[in-house]
BADREN-430671 format. One record per residue: residue number from 1; z, y, x of N, C-alpha, C in turn. Coordinates in Angstrom, 2 decimals, m for minus. Example, Ala and Ser with C-alpha at 12.3 -4.5 7.8 and 13.67 -1.06 7.14 Angstrom:
BEGIN
PT resi    n.c3    n.c2    n.c1   ca.c3   ca.c2   ca.c1    c.c3    c.c2    c.c1
PT    1    7.80   m5.69   13.19    7.80   m4.50   12.30    7.80   m3.30   13.20
PT    2    7.08   m2.25   12.85    7.14   m1.06   13.67    7.87    0.03   12.90
// end
This chain:
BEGIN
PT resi    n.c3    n.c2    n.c1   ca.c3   ca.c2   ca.c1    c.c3    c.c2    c.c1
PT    1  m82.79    1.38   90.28  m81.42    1.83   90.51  m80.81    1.00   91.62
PT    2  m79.80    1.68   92.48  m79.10    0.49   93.08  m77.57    1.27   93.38
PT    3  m77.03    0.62   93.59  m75.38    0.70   93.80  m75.00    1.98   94.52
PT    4  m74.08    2.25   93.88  m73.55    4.34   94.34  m72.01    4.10   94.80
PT    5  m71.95    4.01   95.98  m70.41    4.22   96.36  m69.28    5.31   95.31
PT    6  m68.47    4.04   94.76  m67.96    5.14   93.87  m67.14    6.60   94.77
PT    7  m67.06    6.38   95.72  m66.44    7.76   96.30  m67.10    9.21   96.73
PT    8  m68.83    8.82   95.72  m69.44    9.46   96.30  m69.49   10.34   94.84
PT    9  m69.10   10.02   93.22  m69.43   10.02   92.22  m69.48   11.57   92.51
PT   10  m68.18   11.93   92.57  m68.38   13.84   92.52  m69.30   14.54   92.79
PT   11  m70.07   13.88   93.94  m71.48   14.98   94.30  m72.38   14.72   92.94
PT   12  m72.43   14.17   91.87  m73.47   13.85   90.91  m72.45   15.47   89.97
PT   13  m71.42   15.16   89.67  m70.89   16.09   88.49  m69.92   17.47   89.18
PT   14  m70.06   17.54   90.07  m69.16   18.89   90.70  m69.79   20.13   89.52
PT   15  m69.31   20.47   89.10  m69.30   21.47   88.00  m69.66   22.78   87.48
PT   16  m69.51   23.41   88.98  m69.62   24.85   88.61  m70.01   25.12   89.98
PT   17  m69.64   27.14   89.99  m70.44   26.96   91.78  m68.56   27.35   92.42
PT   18  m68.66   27.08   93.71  m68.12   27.14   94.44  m67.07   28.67   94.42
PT   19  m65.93   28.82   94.52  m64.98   30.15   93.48  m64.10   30.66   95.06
PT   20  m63.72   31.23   94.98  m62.16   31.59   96.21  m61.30   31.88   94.99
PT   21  m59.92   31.34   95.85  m59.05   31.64   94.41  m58.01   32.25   95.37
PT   22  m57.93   33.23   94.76  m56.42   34.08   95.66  m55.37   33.72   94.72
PT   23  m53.76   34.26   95.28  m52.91   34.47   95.21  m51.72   35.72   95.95
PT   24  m50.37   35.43   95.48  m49.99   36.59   96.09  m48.80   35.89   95.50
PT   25  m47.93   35.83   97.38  m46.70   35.01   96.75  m45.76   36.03   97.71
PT   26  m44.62   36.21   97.48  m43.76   36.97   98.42  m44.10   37.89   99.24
PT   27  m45.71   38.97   98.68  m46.17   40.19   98.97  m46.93   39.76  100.03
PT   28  m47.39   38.35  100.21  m48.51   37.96  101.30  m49.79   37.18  100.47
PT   29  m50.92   38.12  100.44  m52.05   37.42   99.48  m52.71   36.20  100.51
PT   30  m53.56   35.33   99.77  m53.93   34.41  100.45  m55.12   34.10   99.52
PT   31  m56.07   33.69  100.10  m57.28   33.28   99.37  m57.29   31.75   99.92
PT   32  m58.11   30.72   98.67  m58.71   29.54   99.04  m60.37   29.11   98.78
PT   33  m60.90   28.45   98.78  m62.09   28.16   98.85  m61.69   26.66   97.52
PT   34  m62.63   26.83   96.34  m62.00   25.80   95.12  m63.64   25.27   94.59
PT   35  m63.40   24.44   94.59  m64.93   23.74   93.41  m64.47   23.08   92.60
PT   36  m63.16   22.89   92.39  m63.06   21.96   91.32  m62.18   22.32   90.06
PT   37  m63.16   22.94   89.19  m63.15   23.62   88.23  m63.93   23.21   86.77
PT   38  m63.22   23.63   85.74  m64.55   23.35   84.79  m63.85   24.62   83.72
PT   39  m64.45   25.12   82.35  m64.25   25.84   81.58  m63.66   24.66   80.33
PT   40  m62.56   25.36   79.69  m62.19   24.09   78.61  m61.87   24.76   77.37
PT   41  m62.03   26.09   77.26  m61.93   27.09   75.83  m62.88   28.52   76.28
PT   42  m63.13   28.82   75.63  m64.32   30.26   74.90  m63.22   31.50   75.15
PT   43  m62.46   31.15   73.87  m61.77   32.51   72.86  m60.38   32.28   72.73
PT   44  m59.34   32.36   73.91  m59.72   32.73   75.08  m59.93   32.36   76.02
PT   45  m60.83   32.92   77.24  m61.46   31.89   77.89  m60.62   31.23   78.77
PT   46  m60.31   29.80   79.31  m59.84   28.99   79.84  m60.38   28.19   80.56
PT   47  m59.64   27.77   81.96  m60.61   27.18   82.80  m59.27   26.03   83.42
PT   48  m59.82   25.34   83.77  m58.79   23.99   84.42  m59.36   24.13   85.89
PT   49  m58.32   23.81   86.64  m58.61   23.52   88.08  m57.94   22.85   88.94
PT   50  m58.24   22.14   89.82  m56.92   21.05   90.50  m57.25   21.84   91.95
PT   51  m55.58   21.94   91.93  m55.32   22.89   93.33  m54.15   21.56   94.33
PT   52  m54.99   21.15   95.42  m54.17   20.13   96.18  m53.16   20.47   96.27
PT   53  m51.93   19.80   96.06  m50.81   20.00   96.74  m50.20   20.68   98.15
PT   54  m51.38   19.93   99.01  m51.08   20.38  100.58  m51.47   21.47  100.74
PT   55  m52.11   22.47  100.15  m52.69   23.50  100.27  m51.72   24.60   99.71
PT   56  m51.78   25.79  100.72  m50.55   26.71  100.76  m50.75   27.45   99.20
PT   57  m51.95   27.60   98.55  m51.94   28.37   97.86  m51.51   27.39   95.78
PT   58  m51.34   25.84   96.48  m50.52   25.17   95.07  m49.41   25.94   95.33
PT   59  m48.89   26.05   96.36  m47.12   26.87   96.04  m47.11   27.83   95.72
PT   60  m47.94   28.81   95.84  m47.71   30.16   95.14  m48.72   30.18   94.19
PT   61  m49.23   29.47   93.12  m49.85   29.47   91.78  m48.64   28.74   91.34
PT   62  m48.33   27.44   91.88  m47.13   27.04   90.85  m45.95   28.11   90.89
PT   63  m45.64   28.74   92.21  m44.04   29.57   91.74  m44.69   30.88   90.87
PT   64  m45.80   31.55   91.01  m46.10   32.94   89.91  m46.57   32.61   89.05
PT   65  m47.37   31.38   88.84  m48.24   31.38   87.72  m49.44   32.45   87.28
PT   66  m49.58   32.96   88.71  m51.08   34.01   88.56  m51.92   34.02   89.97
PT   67  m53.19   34.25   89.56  m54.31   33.95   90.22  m55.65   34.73   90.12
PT   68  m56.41   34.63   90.53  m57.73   35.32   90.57  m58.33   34.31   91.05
PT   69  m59.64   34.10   90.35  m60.43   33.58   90.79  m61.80   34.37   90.68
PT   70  m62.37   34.44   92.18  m63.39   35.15   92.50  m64.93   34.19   92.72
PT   71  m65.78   35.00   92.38  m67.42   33.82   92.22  m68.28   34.78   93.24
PT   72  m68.26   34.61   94.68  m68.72   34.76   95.96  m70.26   34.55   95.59
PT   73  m71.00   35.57   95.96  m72.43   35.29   96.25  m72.62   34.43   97.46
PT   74  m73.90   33.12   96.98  m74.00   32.67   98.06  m74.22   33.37   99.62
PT   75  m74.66   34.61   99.82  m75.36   35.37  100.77  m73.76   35.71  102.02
PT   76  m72.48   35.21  101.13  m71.15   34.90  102.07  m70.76   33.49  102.17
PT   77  m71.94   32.79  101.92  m71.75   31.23  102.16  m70.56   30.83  103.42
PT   78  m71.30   31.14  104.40  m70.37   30.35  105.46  m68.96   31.07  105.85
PT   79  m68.38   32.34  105.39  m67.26   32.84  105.05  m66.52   31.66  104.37
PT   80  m67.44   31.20  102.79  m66.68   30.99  102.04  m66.36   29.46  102.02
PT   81  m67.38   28.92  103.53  m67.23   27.22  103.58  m65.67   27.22  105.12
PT   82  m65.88   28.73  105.82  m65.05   28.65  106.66  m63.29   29.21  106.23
PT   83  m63.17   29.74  105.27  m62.09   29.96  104.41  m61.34   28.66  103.90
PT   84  m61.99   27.83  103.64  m62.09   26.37  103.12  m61.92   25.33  104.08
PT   85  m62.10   25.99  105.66  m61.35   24.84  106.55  m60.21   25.32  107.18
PT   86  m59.65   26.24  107.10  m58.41   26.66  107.69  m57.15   26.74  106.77
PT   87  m55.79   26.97  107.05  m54.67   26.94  106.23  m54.17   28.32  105.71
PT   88  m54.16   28.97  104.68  m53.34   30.18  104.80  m51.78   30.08  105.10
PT   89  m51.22   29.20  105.50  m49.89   28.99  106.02  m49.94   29.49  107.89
PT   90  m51.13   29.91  108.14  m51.20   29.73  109.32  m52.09   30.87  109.81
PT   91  m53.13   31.54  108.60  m54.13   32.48  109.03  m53.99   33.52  107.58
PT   92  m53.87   34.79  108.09  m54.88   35.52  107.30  m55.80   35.73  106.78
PT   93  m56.31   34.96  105.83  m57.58   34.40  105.42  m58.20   35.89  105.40
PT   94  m57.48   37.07  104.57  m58.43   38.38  103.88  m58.93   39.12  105.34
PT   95  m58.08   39.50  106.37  m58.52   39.66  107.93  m59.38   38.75  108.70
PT   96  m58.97   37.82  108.48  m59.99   36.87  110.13  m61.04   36.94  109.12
PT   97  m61.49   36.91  107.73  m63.05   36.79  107.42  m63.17   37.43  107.07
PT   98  m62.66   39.12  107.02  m63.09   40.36  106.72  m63.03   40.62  105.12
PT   99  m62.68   40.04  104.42  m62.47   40.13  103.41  m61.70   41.35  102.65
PT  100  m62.35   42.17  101.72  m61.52   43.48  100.58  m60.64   43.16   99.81
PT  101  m59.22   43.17  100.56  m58.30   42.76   98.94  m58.41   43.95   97.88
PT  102  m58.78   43.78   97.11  m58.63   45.10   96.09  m57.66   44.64   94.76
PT  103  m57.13   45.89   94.24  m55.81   45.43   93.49  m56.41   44.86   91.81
PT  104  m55.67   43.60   91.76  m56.36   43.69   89.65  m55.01   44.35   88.90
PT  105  m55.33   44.21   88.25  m54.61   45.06   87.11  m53.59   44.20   86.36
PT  106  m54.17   42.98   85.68  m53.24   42.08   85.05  m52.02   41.18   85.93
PT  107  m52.68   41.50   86.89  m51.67   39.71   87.85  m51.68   40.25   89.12
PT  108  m50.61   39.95   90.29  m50.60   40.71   91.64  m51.53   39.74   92.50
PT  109  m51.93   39.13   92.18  m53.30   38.66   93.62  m54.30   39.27   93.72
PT  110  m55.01   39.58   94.36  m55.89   40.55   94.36  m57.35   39.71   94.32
PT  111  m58.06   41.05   93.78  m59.46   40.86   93.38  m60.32   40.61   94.85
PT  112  m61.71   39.87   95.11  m62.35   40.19   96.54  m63.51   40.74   95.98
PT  113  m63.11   42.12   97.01  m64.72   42.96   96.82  m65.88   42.59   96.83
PT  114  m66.21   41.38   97.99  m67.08   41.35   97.76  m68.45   39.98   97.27
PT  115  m67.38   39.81   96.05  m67.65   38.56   94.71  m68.43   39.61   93.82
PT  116  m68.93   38.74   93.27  m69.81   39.12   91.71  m69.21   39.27   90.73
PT  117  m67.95   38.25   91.13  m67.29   38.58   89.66  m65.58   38.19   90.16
PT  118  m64.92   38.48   89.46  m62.97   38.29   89.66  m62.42   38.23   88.57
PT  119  m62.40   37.14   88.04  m61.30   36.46   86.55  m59.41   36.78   87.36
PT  120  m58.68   37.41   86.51  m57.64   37.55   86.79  m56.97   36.66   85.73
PT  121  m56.14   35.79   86.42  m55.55   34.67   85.65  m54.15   34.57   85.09
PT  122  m53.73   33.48   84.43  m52.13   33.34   84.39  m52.08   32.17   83.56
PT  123  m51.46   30.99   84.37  m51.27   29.50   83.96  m50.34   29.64   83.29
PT  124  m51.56   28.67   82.29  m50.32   28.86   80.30  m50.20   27.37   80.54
PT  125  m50.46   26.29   81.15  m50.41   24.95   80.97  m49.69   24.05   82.32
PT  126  m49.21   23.80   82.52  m48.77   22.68   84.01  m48.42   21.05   83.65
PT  127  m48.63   20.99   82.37  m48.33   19.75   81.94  m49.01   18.48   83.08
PT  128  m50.02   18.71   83.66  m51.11   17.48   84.39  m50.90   18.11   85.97
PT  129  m49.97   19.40   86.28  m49.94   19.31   87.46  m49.07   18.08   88.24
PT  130  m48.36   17.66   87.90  m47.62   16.60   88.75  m48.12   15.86   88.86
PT  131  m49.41   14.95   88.09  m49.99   13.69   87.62  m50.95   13.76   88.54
PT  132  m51.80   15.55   88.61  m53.07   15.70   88.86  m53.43   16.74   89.62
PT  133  m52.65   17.61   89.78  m52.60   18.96   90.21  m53.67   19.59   89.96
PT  134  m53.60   19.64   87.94  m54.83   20.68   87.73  m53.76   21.18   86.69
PT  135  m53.98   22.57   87.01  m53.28   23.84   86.09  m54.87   24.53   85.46
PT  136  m53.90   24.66   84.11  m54.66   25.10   82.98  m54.34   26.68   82.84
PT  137  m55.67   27.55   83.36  m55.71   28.99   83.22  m56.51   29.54   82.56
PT  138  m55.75   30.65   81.75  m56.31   31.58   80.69  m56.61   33.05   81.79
PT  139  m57.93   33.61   81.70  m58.51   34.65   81.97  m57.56   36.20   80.94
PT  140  m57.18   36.75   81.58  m56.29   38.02   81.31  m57.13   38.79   80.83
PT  141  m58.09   39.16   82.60  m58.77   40.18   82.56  m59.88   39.99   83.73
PT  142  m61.12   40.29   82.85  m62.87   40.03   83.91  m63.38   41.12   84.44
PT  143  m64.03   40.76   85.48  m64.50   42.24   86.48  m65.85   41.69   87.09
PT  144  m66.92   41.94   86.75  m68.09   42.17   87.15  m68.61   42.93   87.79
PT  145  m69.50   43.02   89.31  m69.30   44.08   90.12  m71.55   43.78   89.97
PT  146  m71.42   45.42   89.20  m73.00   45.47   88.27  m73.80   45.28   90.12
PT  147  m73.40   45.90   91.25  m74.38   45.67   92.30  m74.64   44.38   92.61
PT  148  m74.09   43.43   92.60  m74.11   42.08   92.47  m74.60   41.09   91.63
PT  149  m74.75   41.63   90.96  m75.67   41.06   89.67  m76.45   39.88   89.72
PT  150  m77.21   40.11   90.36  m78.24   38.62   90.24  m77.97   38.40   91.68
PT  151  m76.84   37.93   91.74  m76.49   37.21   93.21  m76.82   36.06   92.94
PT  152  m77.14   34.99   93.99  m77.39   33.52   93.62  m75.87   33.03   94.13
PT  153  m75.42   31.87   93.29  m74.16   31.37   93.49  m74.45   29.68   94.29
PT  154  m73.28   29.51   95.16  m73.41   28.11   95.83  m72.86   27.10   95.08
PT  155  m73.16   25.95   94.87  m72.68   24.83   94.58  m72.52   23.38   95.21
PT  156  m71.20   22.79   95.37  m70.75   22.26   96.37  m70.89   20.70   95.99
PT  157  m72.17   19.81   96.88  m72.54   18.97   96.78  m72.26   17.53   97.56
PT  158  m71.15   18.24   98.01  m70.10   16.86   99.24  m70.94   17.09  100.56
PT  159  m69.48   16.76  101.21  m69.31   16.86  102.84  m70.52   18.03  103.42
PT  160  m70.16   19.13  103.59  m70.46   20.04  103.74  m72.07   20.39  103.14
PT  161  m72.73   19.77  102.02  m74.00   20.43  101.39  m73.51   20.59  100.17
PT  162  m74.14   21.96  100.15  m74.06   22.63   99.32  m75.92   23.33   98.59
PT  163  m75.73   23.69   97.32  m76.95   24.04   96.57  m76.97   25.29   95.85
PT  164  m78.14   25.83   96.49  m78.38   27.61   95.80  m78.52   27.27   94.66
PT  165  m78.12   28.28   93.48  m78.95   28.39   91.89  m80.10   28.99   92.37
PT  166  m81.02   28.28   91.44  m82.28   29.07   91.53  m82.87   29.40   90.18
PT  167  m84.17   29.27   89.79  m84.89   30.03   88.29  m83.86   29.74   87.33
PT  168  m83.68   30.67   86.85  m83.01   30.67   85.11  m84.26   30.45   84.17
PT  169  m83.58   29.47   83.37  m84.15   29.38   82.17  m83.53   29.81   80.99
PT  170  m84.03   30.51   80.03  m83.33   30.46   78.80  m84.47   30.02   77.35
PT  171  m83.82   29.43   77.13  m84.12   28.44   75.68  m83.05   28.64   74.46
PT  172  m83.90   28.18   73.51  m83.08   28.41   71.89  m81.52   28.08   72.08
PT  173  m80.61   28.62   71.46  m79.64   28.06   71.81  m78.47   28.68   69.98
PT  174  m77.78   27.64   70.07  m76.80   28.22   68.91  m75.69   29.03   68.88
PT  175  m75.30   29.01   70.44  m74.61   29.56   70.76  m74.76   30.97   71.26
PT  176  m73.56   31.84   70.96  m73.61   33.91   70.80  m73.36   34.10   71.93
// end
């Protein structure tokens, strides 16, 4: 073993794969590029996420309290690493990267066509946003897009590497 810069710890536990999280604040949608996520309830399902402050799209999750979060096949990787360096205060994220706003049903941010999947949200929790800026969201309503299916998803491994999923395994498990 030898010594791990603690500023490096996140690339060991980054969590999940790599998400765009829209919004829709004053009839202008905006997408972001998010990894920092984890699931923290089942039934119903709930997910935590820390949305920076400086980033245009904390102001319009904190003023609506609704969101979408979309799970991008890796095969729009560099869309979804170049979404992630620009500001939506400043760009049209759904135009300059060609992106499908399509409408959800539960919450006004819109779904992206072309994700695998689009959790439509609505923050039941803000207690740790001031501390931490992670808001606690409950899933409304899920959308699985069946052509997409066995997309491989990216996962974000610091300063710009990132890691395909690859073989699934499935083993005994207790869980339904």
């Amino acid at each position: 073993m030898r010594n791990l810069v603690l500023s490096k710890v996140y690339q060991l536990i980054e969590p999940g794969p790599v998400v765009l999280l829209t919004t829709m604040s004053d009839g202008r949608p905006n997408v972001m590029t998010m990894s920092w996520h984890m699931m923290v309830e089942f039934e119903p399902p709930q997910i935590a996420c820390v949305v920076s402050e400086g980033n245009y799209s904390f102001t319009a999750l904190n003023k609506t309290g609704e969101c979408v979060i979309a799970v991008p096949p890796s095969r729009i990787a560099r869309k979804v690493v170049a979404i992630g360096n620009c500001h939506g205060d400043r760009v049209d994220k759904f135009a300059a990267f060609g992106l499908a706003a399509k409408p959800a049903r539960k919450v006004k941010a819109p779904l992206v066509a072309e994700c695998l999947a689009n959790l439509e949200c609505k923050v039941t929790d803000r207690r740790l946003v001031k501390a931490y800026n992670l808001f606690i969201l409950e899933v409304v309503k899920a959308w699985i897009n069946p052509a997409r299916k066995n997309s491989k998803t990216m996962h974000h491994r610091g300063y710009g590497t990132f890691a395909i999923d690859g073989r699934v395994l499935t083993l005994p498990s207790r869980m339904r």
